[in-house]
C-alpha positions in Angstrom: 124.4 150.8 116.3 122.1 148.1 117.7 121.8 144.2 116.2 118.3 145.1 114.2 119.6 148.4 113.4 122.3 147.0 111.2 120.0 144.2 110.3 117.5 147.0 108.8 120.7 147.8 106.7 121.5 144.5 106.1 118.6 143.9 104.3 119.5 146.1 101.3 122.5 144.3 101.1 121.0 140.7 101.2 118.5 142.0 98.6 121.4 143.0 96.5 123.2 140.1 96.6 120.0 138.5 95.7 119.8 140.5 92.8 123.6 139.6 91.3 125.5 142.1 93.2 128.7 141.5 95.0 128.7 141.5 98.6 131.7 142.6 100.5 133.5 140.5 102.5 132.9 140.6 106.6 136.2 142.1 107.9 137.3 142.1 112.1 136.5 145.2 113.0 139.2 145.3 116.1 136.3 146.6 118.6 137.1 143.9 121.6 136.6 141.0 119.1 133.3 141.3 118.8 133.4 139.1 114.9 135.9 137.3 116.3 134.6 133.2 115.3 132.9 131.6 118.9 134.1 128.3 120.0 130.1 126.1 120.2 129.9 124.4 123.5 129.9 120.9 122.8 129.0 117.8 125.3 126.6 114.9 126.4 122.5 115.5 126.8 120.6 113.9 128.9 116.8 114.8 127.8 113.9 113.7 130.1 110.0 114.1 128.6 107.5 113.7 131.4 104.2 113.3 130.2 100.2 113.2 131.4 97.5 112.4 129.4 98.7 111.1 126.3 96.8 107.7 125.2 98.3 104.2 124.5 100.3 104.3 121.1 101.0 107.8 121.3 104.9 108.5 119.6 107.5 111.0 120.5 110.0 112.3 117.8 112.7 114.5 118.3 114.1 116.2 115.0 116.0 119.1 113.5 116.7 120.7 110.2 118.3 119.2 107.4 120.8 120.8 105.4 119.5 122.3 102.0 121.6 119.8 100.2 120.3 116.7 102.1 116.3 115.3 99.9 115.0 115.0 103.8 113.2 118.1 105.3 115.0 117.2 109.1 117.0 115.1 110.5 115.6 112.4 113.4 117.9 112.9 116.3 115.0 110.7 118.4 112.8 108.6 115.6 109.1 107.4 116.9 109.6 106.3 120.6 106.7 105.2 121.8 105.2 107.1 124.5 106.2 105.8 128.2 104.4 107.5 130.9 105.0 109.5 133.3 108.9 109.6 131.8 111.1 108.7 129.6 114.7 109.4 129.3 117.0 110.3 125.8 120.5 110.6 126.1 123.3 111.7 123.1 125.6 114.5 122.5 125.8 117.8 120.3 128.8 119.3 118.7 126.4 123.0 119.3 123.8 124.1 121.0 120.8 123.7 118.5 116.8 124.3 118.1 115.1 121.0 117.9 112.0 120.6 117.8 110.1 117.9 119.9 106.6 115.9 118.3 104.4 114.0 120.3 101.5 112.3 118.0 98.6 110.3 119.5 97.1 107.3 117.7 94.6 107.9 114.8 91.5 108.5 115.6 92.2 109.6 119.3 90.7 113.2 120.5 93.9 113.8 122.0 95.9 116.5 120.2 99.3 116.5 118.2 101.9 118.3 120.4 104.5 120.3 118.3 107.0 122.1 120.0 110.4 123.7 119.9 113.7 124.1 122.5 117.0 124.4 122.8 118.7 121.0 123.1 122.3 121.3 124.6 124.6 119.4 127.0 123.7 119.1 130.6 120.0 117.9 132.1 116.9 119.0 130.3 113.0 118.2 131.7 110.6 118.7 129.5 106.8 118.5 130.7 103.6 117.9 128.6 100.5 117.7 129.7 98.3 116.6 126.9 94.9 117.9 129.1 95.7 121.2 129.8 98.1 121.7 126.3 100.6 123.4 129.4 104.5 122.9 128.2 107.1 123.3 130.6 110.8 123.5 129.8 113.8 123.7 132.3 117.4 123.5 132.4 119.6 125.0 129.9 121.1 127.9 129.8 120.0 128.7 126.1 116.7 127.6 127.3 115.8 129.7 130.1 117.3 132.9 128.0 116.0 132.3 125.0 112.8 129.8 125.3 111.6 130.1 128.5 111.9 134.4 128.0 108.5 134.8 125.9 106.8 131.2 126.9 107.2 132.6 130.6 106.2 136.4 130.5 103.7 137.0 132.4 102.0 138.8 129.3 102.5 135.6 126.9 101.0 133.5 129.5 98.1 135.5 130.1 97.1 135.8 126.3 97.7 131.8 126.3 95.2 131.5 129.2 92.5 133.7 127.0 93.4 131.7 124.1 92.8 128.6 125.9 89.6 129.7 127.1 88.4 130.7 123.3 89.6 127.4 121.7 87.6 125.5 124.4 84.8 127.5 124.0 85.0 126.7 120.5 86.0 122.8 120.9 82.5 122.5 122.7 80.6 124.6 120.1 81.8 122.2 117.3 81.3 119.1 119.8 77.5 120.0 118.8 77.8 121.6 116.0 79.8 119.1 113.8 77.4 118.9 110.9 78.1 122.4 110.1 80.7 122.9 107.2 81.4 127.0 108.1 82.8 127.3 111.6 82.3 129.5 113.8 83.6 133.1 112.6 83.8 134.4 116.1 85.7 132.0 117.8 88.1 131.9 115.0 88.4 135.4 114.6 88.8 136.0 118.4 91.8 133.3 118.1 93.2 134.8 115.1 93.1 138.3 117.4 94.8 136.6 119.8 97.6 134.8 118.0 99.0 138.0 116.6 99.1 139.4 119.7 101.3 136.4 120.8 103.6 136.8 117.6 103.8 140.6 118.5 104.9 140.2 122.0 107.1 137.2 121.0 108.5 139.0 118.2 109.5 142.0 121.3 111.0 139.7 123.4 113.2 138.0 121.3 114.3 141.1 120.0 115.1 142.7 123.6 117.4 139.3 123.0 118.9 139.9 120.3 120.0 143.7 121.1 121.0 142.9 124.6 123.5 140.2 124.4 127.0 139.5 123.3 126.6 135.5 123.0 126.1 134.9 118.8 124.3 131.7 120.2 121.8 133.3 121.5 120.6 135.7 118.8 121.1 132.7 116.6 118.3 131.3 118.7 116.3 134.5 118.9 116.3 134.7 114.9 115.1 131.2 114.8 112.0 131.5 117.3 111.0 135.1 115.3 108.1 134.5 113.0 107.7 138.1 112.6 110.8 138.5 110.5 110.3 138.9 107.0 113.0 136.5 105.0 115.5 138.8 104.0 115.2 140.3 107.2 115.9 137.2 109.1 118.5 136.4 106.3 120.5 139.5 107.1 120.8 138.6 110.5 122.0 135.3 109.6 124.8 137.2 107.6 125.6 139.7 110.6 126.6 136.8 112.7 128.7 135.4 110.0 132.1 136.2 111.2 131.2 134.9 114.7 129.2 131.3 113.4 130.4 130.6 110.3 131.8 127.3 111.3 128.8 126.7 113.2 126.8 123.6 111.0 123.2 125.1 112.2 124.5 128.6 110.9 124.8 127.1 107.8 121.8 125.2 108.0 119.6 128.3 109.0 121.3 130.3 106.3 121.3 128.0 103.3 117.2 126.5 104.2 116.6 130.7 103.8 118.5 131.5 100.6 116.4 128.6 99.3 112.8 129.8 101.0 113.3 133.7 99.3 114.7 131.2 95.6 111.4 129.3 96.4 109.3 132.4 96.7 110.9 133.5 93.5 109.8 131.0 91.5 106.3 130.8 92.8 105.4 134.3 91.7 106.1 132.7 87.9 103.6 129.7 89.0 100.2 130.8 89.6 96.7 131.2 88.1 96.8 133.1 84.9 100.3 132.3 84.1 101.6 128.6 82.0 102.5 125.5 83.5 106.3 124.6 83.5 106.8 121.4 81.9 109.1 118.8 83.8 110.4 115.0 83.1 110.1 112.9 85.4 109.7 109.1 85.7 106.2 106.7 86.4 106.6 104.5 89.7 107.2 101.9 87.6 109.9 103.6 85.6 109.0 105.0 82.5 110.0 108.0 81.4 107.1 111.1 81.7 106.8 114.3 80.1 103.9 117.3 81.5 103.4 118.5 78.2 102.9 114.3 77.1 99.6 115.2 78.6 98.6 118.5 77.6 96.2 117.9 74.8 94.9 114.8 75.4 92.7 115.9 78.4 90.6 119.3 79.3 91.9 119.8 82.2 95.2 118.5 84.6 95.2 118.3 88.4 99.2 118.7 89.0 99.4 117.3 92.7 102.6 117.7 94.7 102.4 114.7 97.7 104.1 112.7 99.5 103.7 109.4 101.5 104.9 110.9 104.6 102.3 113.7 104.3 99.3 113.0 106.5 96.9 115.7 104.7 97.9 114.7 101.5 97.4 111.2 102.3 93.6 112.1 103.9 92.9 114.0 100.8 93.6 111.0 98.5 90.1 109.7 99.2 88.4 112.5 98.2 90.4 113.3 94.5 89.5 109.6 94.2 86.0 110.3 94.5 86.5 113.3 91.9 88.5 111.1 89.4 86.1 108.6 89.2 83.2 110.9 88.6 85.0 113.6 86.0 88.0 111.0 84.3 85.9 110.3 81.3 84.9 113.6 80.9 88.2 115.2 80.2 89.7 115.3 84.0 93.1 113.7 85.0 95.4 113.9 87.6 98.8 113.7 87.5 100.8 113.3 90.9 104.5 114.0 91.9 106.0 112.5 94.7 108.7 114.5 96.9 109.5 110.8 98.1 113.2 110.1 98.7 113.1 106.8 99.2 111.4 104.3 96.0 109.8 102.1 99.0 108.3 104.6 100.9 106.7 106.2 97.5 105.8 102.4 96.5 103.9 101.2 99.2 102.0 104.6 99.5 100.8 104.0 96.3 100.0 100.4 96.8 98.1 101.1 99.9 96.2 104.0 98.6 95.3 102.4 94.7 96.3 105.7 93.2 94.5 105.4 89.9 95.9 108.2 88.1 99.5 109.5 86.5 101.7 109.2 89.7 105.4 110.0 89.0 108.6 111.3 91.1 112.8 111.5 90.8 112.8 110.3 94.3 114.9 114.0 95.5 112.4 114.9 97.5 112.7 119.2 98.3 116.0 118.9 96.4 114.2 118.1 93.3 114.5 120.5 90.0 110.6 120.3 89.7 109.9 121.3 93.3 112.5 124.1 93.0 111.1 125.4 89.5 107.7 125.3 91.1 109.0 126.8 94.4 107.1 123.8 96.5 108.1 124.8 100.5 105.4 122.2 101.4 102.9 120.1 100.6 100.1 119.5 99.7 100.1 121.6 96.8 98.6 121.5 93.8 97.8 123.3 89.9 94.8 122.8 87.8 95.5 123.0 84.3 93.8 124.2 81.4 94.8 121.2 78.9 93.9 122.8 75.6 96.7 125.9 76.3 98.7 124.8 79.1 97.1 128.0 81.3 96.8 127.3 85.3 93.3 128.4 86.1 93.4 127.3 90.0 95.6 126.4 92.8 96.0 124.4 96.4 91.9 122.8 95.5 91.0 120.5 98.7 87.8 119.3 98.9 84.7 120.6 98.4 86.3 123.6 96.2 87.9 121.1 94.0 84.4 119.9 93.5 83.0 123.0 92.7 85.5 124.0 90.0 85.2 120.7 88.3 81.7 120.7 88.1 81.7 124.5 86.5 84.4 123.6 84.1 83.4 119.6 83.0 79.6 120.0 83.5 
């Protein structure tokens, strides 16, 4: 029986033990070890970054995935290094082979775009190239690299649909160069990159699943899983659980498995939190310290604006101008807006505040993710936000930005 063969069947087990069922335990099967627990290869790194393009002030970050238990989303292996072209050099050790994921941000206000990628970062010599003109990413060295990374990015299929995308997202980068004052798009060029991004996912998805059936190493279809955004979650979860016996001392195992148990909880509790249904009350305190309580509020205005930030977030931070704007205009006619922060740390959330004059009810527990309000409203990211019906507590919207937020106050508060 093949790996996704028995992760087909896995999933009516994980969605059992989802349910309250017991799960059996994972016993050695005696056929040449194969659950037998693998040793991680542990040693030194020595990453090098080579870049072209990138502007003055542009930052480098190097991260990975917290732990479920830790209020941080990921963990800085490499925090904000300023750009140093055309190398720069990062040197540490891993206890495992691991995803990371590498960030390379240029100033504000630069035309230059934010670079997101992931790799494999393990001991020996890694070179990573970025060339910020042509968007090409190059990765070599690394055995978990070149089998796992490098086997879609590099297919001669995946590179040609990355050409034609290329092609379409300039086409439509010069459209909008002379086209800026209109709010619509272009539904062509998006739907023509749309087209072409599940046709990436789909060979992707192929590739890593050629992987995933045709090796022995558990490290290697723990990096396969990973990079597979076709996966549904308990899909991916019941992978996670086939490779138990062989990674279960392995910390990113852990990591991968408990951040999913907590996505499908998440995705529980957000199909009780939507429009139509009641808002869930929560205490929390003000920045300064007093204590707050949801329902405190309901009543006293027509309508709430419950908005899930954080200073960290850059578009909830560039929205914050804008629900300004709406506050000012629709506060004294029955309109407020009361904030939670999935802050961590009381400075950060204090000078966010400071610097952006938030005017309205702006409370937090400082937990961040591991916060009982962000788990009871399933928040996996922000921004996110519920308007509120204050006379009865119903939520009659969801996730307003902009214009839309606009429109719905001006048909509800006319």
């Amino acid at each position: 029986m093949t790996f996704l063969n028995r992760i087909a069947i896995g999933v009516f087990v994980v969605l059992a033990a989802l349910s309250g069922c017991d799960r059996a335990p994972v016993t050695d099967t005696g056929q040449g070890g194969d659950t037998a627990f693998v040793e991680p290869v542990a040693g030194d790194y020595t990453l090098t970054i080579r870049t072209s393009g990138f502007p003055e002030g542009s930052e480098v970050t190097i991260y990975k995935p917290a732990p479920v238990t830790s209020p941080e989303a990921v963990i800085f292996i490499h925090d904000r290094q300023p750009v140093e072209e055309p190398v720069m050099t990062f040197n540490g050790s891993v206890d495992e082979p691991m995803i990371a994921s590498i960030d390379i941000k240029p100033p504000s206000g630069s035309d230059v775009r934010y670079q997101r990628f992931g790799f494999v970062l393990e001991p020996g010599n890694i070179d990573v190239m970025v060339n910020a003109e042509t968007h090409e990413i190059t990765i070599e060295g690394g055995a978990y690299n070149d089998q796992t990374v490098n086997s879609w990015k590099r297919h001669p299929a995946y590179l040609a649909l990355e050409r034609d995308a290329k092609e379409v997202d300039d086409q439509y980068y010069a459209w909008y160069q002379k086209n800026r004052h209109i709010e619509t798009g272009h539904p062509e060029f998006e739907k023509q990159l749309e087209d072409l991004r599940v046709k990436k996912e789909d060979l992707r998805h192929e590739i890593l699943a050629d992987i995933i059936e045709g090796t022995a190493d558990p490290y290697a279809k723990l990096h396969a899983l990973v990079q597979d955004r076709k996966l549904s979650e308990s899909e991916y979860l019941a992978g996670l659980i086939e490779l138990e016996p062989q990674l279960k001392y392995s910390e990113r195992w852990q990591v991968y498995k408990g951040r999913i148990e907590n996505r499908i909880k998440a995705l529980e509790a957000q199909s009780g939190v939507g429009v139509g249904t009641q808002i869930k009350d929560f205490e929390a305190n003000h920045l300064d310290g007093r204590k707050f309580q949801l329902s405190d509020v309901l009543g006293t205005k027509d309508y709430i604006l419950v908005e899930f930030w954080a200073s960290w977030c850059g578009p909830c931070r560039a929205e914050i101008p804008h629900m300004k704007q709406a506050y000012a205009e629709y506060a004294d006619k029955g309109f407020e807006i009361l904030s939670f922060s999935l802050d961590h740390e009381m400075e950060a959330w204090e000078d966010a505040s400071i610097q952006e004059d938030l005017p309205w009810i702006n409370t937090g527990d400082l937990k961040a993710f591991t916060s009982p309000v962000a788990k009871m409203y399933g928040v996996l990211a922000i921004p996110r936000n519920y308007l509120v019906d204050g006379s009865n507590g119903e939520i009659v919207a969801m996730d307003l930005r902009g214009d839309d937020l606009d429109t719905k106050l001006e048909e509800l508060l006319k």
